[in-house]
ROKOLKOL-809499 format. One record per residue (C-alpha): x, y, z; residue in one letter; chain. Coordinates in nm, 4 decimals. Example, Ala and Ser with C-alpha at 12.3 -4.5 7.8 and 13.67 -1.06 7.14 Angstrom:
<atoms>
<atom c1="1.2300" c2="-0.4500" c3="0.7800" aa="A" ch="A"/>
<atom c1="1.3670" c2="-0.1060" c3="0.7140" aa="S" ch="A"/>
</atoms>
This chain:
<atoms>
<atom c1="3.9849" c2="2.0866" c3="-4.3440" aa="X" ch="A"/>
<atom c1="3.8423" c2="1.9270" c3="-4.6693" aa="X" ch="A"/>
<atom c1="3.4518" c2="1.8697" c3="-4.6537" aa="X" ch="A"/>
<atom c1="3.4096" c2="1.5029" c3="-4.6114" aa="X" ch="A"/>
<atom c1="3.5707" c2="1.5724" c3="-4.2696" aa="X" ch="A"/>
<atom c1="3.3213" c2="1.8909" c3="-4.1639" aa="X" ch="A"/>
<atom c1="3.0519" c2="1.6872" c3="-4.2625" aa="X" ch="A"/>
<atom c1="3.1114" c2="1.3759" c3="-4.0553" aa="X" ch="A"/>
<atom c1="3.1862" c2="1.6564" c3="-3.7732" aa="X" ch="A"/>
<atom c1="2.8427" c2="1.8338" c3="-3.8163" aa="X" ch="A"/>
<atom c1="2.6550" c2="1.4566" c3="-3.8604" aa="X" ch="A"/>
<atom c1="2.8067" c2="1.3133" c3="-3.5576" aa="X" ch="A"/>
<atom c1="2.7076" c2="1.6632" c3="-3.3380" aa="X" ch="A"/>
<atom c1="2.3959" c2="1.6130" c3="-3.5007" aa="X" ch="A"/>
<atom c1="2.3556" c2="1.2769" c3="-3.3731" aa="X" ch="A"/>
<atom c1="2.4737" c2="1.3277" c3="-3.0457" aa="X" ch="A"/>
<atom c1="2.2853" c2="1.6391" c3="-2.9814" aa="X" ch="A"/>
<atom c1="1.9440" c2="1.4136" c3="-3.0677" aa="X" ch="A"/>
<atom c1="2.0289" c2="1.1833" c3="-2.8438" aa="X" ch="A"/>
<atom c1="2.0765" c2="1.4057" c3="-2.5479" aa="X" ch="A"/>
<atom c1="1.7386" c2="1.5356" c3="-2.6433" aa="X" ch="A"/>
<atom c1="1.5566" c2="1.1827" c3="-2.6605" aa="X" ch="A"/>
<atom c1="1.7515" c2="1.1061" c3="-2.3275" aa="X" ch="A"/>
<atom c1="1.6244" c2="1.4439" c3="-2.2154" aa="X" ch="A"/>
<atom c1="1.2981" c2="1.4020" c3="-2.2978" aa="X" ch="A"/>
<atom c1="1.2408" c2="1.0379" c3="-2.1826" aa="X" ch="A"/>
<atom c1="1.4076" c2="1.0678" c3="-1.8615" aa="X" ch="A"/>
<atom c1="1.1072" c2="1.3725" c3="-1.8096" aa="X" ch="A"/>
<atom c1="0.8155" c2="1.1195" c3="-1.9453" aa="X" ch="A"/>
<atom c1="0.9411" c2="0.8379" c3="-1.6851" aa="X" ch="A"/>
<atom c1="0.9714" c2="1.0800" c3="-1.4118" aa="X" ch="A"/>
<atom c1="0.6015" c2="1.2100" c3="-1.5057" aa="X" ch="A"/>
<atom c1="0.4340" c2="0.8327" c3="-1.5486" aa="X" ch="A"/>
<atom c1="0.5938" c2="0.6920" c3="-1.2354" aa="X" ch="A"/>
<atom c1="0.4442" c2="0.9428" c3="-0.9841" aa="X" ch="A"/>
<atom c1="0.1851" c2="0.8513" c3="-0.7842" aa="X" ch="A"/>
<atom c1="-0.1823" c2="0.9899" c3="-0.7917" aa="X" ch="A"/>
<atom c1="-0.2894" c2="1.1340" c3="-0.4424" aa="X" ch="A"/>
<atom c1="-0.5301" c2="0.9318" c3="-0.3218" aa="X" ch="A"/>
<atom c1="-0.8532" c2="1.0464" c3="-0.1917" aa="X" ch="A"/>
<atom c1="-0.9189" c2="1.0463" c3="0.1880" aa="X" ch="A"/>
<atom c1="-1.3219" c2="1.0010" c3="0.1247" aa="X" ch="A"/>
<atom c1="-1.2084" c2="0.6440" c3="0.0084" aa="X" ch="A"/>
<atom c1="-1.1706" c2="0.5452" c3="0.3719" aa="X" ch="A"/>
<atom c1="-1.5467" c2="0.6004" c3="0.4718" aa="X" ch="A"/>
<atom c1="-1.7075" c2="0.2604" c3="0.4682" aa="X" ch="A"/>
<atom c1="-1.7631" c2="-0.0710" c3="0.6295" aa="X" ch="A"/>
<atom c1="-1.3969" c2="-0.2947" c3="0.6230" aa="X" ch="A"/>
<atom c1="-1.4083" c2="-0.6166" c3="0.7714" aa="X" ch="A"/>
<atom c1="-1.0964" c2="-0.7941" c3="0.8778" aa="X" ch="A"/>
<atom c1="-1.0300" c2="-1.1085" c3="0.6824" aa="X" ch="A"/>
<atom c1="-0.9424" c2="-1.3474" c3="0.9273" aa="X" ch="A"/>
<atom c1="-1.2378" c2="-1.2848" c3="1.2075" aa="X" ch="A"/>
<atom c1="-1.5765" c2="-1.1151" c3="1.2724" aa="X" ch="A"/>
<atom c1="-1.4231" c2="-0.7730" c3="1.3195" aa="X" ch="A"/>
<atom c1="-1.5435" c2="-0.4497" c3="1.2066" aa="X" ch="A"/>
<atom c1="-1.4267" c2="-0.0802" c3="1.1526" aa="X" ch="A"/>
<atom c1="-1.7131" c2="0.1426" c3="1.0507" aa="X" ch="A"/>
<atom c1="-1.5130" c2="0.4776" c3="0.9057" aa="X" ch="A"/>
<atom c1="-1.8232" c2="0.7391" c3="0.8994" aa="X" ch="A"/>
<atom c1="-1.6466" c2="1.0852" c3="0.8742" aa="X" ch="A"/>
<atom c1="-1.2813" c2="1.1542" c3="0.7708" aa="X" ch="A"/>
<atom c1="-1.2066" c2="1.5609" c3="0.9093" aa="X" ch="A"/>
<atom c1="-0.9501" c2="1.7901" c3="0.6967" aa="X" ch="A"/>
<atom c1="-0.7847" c2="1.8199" c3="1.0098" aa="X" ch="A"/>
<atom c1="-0.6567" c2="1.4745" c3="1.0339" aa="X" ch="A"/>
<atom c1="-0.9485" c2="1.3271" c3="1.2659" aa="X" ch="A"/>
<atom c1="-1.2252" c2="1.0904" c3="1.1766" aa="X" ch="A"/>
<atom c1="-1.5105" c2="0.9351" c3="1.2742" aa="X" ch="A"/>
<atom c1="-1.5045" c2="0.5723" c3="1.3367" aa="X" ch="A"/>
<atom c1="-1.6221" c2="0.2621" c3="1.5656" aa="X" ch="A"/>
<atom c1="-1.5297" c2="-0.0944" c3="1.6186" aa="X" ch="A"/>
<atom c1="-1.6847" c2="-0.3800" c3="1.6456" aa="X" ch="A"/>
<atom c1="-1.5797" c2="-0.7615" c3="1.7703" aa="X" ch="A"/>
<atom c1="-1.8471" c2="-0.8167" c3="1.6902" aa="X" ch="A"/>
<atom c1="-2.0070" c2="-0.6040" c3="1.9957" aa="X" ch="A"/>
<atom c1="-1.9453" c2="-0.2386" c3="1.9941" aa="X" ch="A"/>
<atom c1="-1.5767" c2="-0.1505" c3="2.1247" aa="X" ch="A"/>
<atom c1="-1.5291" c2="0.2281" c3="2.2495" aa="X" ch="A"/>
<atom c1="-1.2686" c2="0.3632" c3="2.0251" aa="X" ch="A"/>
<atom c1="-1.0764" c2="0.6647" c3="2.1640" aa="X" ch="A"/>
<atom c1="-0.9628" c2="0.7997" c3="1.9190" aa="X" ch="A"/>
<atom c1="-0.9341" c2="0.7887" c3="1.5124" aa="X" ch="A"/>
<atom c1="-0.7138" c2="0.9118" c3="1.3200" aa="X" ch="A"/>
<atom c1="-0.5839" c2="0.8940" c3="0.9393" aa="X" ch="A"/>
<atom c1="-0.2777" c2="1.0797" c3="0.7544" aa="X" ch="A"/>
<atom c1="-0.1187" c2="1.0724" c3="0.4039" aa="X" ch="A"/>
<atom c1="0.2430" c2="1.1038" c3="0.3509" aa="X" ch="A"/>
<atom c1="0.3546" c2="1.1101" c3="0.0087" aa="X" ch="A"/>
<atom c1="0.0160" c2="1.0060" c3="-0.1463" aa="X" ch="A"/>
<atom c1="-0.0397" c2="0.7142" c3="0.0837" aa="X" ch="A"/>
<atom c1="-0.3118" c2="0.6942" c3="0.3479" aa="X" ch="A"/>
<atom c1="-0.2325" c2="0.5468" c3="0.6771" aa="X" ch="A"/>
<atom c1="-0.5202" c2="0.5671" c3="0.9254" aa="X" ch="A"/>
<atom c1="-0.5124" c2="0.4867" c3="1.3009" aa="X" ch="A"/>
<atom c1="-0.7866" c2="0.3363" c3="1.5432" aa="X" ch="A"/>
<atom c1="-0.7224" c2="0.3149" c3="1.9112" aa="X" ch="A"/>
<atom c1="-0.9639" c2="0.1536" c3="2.0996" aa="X" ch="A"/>
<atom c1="-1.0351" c2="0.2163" c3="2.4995" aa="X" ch="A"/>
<atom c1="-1.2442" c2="0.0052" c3="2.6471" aa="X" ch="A"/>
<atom c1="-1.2628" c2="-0.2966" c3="2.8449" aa="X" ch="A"/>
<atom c1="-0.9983" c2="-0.5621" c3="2.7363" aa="X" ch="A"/>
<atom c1="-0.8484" c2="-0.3165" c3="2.4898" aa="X" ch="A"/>
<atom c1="-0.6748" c2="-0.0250" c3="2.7018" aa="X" ch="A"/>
<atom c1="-0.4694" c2="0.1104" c3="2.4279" aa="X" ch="A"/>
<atom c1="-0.4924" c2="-0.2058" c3="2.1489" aa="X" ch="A"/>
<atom c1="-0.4408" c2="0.0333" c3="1.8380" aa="X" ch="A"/>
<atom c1="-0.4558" c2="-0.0518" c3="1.4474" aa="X" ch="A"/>
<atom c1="-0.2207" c2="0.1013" c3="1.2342" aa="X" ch="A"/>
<atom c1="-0.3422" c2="0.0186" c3="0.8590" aa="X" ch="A"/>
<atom c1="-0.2483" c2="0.1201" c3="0.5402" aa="X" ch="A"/>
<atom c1="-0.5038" c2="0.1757" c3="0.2578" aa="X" ch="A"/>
<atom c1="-0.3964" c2="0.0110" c3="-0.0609" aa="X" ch="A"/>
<atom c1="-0.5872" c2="0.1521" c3="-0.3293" aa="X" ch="A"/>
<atom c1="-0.5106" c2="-0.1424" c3="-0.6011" aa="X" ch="A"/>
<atom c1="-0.6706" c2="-0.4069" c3="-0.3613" aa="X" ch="A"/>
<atom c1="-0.9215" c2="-0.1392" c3="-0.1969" aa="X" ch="A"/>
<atom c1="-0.8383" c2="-0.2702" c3="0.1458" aa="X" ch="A"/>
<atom c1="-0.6344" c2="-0.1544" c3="0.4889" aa="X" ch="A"/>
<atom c1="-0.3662" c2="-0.3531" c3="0.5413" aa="X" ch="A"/>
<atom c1="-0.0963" c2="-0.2896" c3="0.8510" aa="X" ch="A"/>
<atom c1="-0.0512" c2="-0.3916" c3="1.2004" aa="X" ch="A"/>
<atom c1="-0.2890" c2="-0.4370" c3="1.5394" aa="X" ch="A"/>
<atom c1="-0.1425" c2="-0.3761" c3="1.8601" aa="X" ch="A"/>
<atom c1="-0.3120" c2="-0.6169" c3="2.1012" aa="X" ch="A"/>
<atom c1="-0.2006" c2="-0.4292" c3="2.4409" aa="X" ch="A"/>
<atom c1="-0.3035" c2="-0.6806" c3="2.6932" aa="X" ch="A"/>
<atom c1="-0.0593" c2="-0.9428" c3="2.5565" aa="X" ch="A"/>
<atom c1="0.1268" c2="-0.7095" c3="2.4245" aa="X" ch="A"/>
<atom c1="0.1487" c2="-0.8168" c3="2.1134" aa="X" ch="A"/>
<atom c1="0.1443" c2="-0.7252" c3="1.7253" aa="X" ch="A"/>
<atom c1="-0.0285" c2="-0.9193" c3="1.4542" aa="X" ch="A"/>
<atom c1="-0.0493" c2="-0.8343" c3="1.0995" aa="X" ch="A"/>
<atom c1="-0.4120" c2="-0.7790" c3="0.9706" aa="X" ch="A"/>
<atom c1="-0.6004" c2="-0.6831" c3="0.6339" aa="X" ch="A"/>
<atom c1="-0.9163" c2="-0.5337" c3="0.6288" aa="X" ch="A"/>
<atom c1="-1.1459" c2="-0.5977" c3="0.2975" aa="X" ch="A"/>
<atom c1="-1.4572" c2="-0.3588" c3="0.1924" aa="X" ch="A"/>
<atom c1="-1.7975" c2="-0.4849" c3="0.3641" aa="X" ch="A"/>
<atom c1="-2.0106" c2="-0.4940" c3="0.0168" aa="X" ch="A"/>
</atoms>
């Protein structure tokens, strides 16, 4: 082989073994940038106050254990019966059932959003049977 040949060989392996490195390596960074931060379930706790009515969720406690702590207003006290929240691949989903009077079993199923700072998801209005979509923003 004369050595023009060997070294076009050895520049082209050269070449293609640095670009299966930067491939390599920037396939890693992307991976690394795209995933999402956990989110913190203490972001819940707070006043959030639908945006198309008078109505209230007052988060006070959010438990390890997947329980929390939280009432409802419209804009009277509603008896919630029970509260719950969850995170599934960083997200946090929380869910309020209420039992009382007029709301045997309405539920809210929101999702926080933690680039608006607000709960955003569905509310089950059981008497009618019905679902609306709802946000929720921070009470300031």
């Amino acid at each position: 082989m004369n050595k023009s040949k060997i070294i076009y060989i050895s520049a082209a392996a050269l070449i293609l073994i640095a670009v299966i490195i930067f491939f390599i390596s920037n396939n890693g960074n992307e991976t690394n940038s795209s995933e999402k931060k956990t989110a913190d379930k203490n972001s819940l706790v707070g006043d959030w106050v639908r945006t198309d009515a008078n109505y209230l969720i007052r988060i006070t406690e959010v438990n390890d254990g997947g329980t929390m702590t939280a009432q409802y207003f419209n804009p009277n006290p509603i008896n919630v019966g029970k509260a719950n929240w969850e995170q599934t691949y960083g997200n946090l989903k929380i869910v309020v059932e209420m039992r009382d009077v007029n709301y045997p079993g309405s539920t809210y199923t929101l999702n926080y959003l933690p680039d608006r700072d607000m709960l955003a998801g569905e509310y089950y209005q059981a008497v009618e049977g019905l679902t609306f979509y709802v946000e929720f923003g921070r009470s300031k």
